[in-house]
C-alpha positions in Angstrom: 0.0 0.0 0.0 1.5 3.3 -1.3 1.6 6.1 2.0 2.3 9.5 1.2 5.5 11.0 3.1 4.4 12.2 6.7 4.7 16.0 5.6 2.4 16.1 3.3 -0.4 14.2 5.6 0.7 16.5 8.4 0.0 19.3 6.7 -3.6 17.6 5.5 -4.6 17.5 9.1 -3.5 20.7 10.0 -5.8 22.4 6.7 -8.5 20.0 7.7 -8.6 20.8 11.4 -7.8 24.6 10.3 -10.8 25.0 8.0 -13.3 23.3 10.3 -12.0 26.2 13.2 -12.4 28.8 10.3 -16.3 27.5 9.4 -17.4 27.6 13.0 -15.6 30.5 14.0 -18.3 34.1 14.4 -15.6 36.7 14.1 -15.3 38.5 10.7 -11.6 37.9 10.8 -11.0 34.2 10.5 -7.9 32.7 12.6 -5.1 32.3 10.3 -2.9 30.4 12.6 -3.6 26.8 11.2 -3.1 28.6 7.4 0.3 30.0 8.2 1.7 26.4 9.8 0.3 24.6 6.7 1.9 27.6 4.4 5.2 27.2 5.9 5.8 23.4 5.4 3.9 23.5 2.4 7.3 25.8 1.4 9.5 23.4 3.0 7.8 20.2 2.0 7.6 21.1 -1.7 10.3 24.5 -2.0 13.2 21.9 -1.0 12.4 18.6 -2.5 14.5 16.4 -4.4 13.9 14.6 -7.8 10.3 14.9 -6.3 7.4 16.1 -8.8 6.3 15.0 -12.1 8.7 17.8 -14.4 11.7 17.6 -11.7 14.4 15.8 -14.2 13.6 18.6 -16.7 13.4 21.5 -15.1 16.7 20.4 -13.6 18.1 19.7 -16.7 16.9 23.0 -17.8 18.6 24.9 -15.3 21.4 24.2 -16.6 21.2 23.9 -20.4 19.5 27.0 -20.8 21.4 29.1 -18.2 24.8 28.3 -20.0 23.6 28.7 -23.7 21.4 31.6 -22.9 22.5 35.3 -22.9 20.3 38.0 -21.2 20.0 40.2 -24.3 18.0 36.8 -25.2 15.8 37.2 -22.4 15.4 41.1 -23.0 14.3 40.0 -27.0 11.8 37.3 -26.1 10.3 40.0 -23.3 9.4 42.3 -26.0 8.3 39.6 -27.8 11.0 39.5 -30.4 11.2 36.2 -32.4 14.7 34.3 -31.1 15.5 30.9 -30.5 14.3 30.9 -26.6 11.8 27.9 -26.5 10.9 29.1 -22.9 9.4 31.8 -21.8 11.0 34.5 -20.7 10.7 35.2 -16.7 11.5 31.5 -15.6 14.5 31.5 -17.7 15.8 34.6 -16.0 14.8 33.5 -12.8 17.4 30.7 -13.6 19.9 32.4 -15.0 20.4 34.6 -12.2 20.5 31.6 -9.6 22.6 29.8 -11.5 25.4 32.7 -12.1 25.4 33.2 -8.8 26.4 29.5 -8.6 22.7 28.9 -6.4 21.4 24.9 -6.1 18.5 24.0 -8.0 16.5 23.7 -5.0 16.9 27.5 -4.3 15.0 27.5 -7.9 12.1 25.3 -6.8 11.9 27.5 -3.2 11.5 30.5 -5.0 9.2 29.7 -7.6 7.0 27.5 -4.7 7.3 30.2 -2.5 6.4 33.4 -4.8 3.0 30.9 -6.1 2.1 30.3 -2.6 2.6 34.4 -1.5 0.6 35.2 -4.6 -2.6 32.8 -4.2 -2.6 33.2 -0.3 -2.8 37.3 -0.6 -5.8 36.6 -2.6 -7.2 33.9 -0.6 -7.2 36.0 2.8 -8.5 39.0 1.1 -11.6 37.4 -0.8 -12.2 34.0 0.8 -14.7 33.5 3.0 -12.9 30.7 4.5 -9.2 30.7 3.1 -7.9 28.2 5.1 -10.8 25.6 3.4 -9.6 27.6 0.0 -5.8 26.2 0.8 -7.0 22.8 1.8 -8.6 22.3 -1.6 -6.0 23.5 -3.7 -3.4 21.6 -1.8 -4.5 18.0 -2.6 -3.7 17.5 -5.3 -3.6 20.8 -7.3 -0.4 22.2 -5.8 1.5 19.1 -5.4 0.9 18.5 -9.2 1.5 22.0 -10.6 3.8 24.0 -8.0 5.8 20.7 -7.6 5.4 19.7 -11.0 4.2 22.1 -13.6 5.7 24.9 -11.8 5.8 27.6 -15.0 2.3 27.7 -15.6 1.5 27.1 -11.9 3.5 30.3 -10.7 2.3 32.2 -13.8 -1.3 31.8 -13.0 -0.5 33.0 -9.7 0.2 35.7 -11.3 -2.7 35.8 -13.3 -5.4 35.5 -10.1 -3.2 38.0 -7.8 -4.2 40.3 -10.6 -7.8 39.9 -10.5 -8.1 42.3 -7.9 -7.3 45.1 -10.5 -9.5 43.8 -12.5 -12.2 44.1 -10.0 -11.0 47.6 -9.3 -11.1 48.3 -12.5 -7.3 49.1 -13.0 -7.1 47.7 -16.5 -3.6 49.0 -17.0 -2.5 47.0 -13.8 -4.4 43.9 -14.8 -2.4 44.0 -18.1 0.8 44.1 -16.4 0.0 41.2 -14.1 -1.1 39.1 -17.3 2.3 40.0 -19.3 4.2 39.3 -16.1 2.1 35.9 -16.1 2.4 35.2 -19.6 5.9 35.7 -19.1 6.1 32.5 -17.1 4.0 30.2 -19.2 2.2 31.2 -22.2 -1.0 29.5 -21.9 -2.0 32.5 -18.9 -3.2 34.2 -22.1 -5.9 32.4 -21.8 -7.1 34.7 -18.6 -6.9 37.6 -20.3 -10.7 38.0 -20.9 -11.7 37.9 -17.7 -11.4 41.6 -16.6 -14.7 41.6 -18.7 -16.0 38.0 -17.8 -16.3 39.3 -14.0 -19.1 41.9 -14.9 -21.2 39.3 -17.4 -24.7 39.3 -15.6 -25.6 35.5 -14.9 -28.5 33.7 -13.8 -29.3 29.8 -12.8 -30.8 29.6 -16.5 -28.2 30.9 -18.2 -25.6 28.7 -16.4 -27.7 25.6 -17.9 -27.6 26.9 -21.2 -24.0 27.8 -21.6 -22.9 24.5 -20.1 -24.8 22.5 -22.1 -24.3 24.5 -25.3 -20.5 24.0 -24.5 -21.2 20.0 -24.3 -23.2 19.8 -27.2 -20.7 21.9 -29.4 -17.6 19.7 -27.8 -17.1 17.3 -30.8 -17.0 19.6 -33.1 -13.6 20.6 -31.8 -14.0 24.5 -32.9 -10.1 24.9 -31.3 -9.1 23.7 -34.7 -9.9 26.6 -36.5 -8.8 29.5 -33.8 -5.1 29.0 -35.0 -5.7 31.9 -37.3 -7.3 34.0 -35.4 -5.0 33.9 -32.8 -2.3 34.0 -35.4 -4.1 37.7 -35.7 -4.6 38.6 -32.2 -1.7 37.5 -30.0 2.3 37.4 -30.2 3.4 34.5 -32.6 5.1 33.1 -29.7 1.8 31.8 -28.1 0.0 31.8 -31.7 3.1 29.1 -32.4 2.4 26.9 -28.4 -1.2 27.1 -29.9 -0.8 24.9 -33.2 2.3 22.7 -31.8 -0.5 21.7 -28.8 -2.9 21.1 -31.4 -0.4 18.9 -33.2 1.0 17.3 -30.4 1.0 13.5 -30.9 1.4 12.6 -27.1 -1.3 14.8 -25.6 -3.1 16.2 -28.6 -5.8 12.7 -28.2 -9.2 13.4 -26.9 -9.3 13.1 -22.9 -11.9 10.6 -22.4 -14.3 10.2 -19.6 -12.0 11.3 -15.7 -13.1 11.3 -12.2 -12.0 15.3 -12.5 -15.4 14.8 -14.6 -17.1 13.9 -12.1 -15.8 16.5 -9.7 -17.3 19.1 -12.3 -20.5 18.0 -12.2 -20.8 17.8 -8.5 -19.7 21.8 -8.4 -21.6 22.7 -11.5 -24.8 21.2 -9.3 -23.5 22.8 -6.2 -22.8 26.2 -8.2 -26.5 26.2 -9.9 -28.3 25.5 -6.9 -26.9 27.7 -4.1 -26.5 30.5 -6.5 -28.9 33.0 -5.3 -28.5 32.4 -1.8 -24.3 32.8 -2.3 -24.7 36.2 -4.5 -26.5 37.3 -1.7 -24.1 36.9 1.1 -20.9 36.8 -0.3 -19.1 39.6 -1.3 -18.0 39.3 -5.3 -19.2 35.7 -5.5 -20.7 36.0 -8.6 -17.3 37.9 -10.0 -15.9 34.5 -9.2 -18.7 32.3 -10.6 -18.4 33.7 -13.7 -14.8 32.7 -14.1 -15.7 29.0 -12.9 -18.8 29.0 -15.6 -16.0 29.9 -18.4 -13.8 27.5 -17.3 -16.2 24.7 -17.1 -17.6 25.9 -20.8 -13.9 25.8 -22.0 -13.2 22.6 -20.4 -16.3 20.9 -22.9 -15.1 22.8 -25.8 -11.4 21.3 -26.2 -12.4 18.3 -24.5 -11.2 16.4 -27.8 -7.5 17.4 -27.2 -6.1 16.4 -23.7 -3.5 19.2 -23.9 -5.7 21.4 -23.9 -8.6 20.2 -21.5 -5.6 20.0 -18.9 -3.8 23.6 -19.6 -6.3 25.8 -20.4 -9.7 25.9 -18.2 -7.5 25.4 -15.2 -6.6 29.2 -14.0 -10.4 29.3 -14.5 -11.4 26.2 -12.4 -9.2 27.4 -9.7 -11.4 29.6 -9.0 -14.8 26.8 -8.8 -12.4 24.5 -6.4 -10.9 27.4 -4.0 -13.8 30.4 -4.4 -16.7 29.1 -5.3 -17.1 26.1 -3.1 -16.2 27.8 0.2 -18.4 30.5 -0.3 -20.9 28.2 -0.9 -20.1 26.8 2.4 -19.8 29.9 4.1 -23.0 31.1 2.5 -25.4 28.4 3.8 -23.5 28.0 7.3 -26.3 29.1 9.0 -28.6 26.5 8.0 -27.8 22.3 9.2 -27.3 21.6 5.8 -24.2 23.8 5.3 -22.3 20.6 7.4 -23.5 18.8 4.6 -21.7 20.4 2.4 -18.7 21.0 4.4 -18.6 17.1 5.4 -18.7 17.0 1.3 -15.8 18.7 0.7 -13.7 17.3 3.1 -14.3 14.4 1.8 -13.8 15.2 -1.3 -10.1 16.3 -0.1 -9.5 13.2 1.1 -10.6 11.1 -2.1 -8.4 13.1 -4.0 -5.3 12.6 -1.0 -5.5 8.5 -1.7 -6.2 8.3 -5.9 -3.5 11.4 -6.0 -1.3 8.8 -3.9 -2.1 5.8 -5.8 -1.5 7.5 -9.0 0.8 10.9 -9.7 2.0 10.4 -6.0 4.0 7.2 -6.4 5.2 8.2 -9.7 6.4 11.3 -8.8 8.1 10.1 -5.4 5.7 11.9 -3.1 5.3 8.1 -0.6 7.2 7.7 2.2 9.8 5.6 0.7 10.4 7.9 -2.1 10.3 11.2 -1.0 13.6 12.8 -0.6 14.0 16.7 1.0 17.5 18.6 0.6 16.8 19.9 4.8 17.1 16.0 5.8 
């Protein structure tokens, strides 16, 4: 039987008993004491680790190869989006060139880059959760583990990208553009986000939920991505233009993603999302800001269902938002009533049936169990 490494269930308990404080606390100010513990080995656990994570071997390779090869005025090109031969984008690879000539370990790469994704999502996680400990228990297992550990570009890129909602809800489109370049400039697909400083104000109802959803299903074999190559060829930078039509060429990934038990989380949201809606937009504070994005992301998620690349890369900047802001608000919203334990008791178990399949599967492949898991502190 396959255990995760005591660290990572340590901190499981810690979110868990943190969040349940947080639901039945009264003050307006929730106790962040359990959320800082968690944060801190989180950054340990994850910022030091060792051949750990799905991508270490080649970001570790790249850390090297590129930082040798690669000159700044390289990095200055690709930032102003000048056609070069830098296949990566443009931040992490001067992130690593400046650790590397000053003759840094890799790890101090992975503790940066874990560190500056969990700063980013936890500033907007105390500010506009309603329960951000419960927010950092569900993208813990097994969200951060698989992208800050694994995927860390786009993970610490769409860190970027939701940090910079708030301008976006301020209205501060010139700062909301800045926070998107900067994300961009760590993975490409953060594009992808760019819309939402105008999806937030979209006026939504339970109906029109339905009918986006299932417009979204129905159109999904028809794989419309196909033909946005051009148009995107038109719009954006031919760097991301270029990611675009090697993703839709991609032998590996580019096959349809069949039927997942991420499926079947979606569904149980989408329900949760449809029908708490009225009784969340009228408690919670920007809820249905955040709604909207989750909607998109779930409509997105149908529409390139037929390339796995895509249905993995794409929606999720916009799902984070279902799994860590929509779901605790729910919770928060209908707290007063005895069903709210309902569906608290249904999210934490949700939590924990992603901990074992996330252990079964991606965690004993990527060294996560006990007698894998190896940390440059010990």
């Amino acid at each position: 039987m396959e255990i995760l490494h005591p660290i990572f269930i340590i901190i499981l308990l810690i979110l868990i008993v943190g969040s349940y404080i947080e639901f039945k606390s009264e003050e307006s100010k929730k106790p962040l004491t359990f959320y800082i513990v968690a944060s801190v080995l989180l950054v340990i656990a994850c910022g030091f680790r060792g051949f750990v994570g799905a991508d270490y071997g080649v970001y570790r390779g790249m850390y090297t190869g590129f930082s040798i090869y690669t000159e700044y005025s390289d990095v200055f090109e690709k930032a102003i989006f000048k056609q070069n031969n830098l296949d990566i984008e443009w931040i992490f690879v001067l992130i690593n060139k400046v650790l590397f000539d000053l003759q840094q370990p890799f790890y101090m790469v992975t503790f940066f880059i874990v560190t500056l994704s969990l700063f980013l999502k936890s500033s907007f996680y105390i500010k506009y959760s309603p329960l951000p400990t419960l927010s950092l228990l569900l993208i813990y297992m097994p969200f951060f583990l698989i992208s800050e550990s694994g995927q860390m570009r786009q993970a610490v890129g769409s860190s970027f990208a939701i940090f910079g909602l708030q301008y976006a809800i301020k209205r501060r489109f010139f700062m909301y553009l800045l926070f998107m370049y900067i994300a961009m400039g760590f993975h490409k697909t953060n594009f992808i986000f760019f819309p939402a400083y105008w999806l937030i104000r979209v006026n939504l109802n339970k109906n029109k939920i339905i009918a986006l959803i299932v417009i979204s299903i129905l159109l999904s074999p028809f794989e419309l991505y196909n033909y946005a190559g051009s148009f995107l060829g038109f719009l954006a930078p031919q760097d991301i233009s270029s990611g675009f039509d090697g993703y839709i060429n991609d032998s590996q990934f580019g096959a349809e993603m069949g039927f997942q038990k991420t499926d079947v989380l979606y569904i149980f949201i989408i329900i949760l999302l449809i029908y708490y809606n009225n009784t969340a937009c009228e408690k919670i504070y920007y809820y249905e800001y955040f709604r909207n994005l989750a909607v998109f992301g779930f409509c997105i998620f149908y529409l390139v269902k037929g390339n796995r690349i895509f249905a993995i890369r794409l929606p999720g900047v916009y799902i984070f938002f279902a799994v860590t802001m929509v779901l605790p608000s729910i919770a928060y919203a209908v707290k007063e009533k005895f069903r709210s334990y309902s569906v608290f008791f249904m999210v934490i178990v949700y939590s924990l049936y992603m901990t074992y399949s996330f252990t079964i599967n991606n965690g004993k492949r990527a060294n996560f169990t006990i007698n894998k898991y190896d940390n440059h502190l010990w």
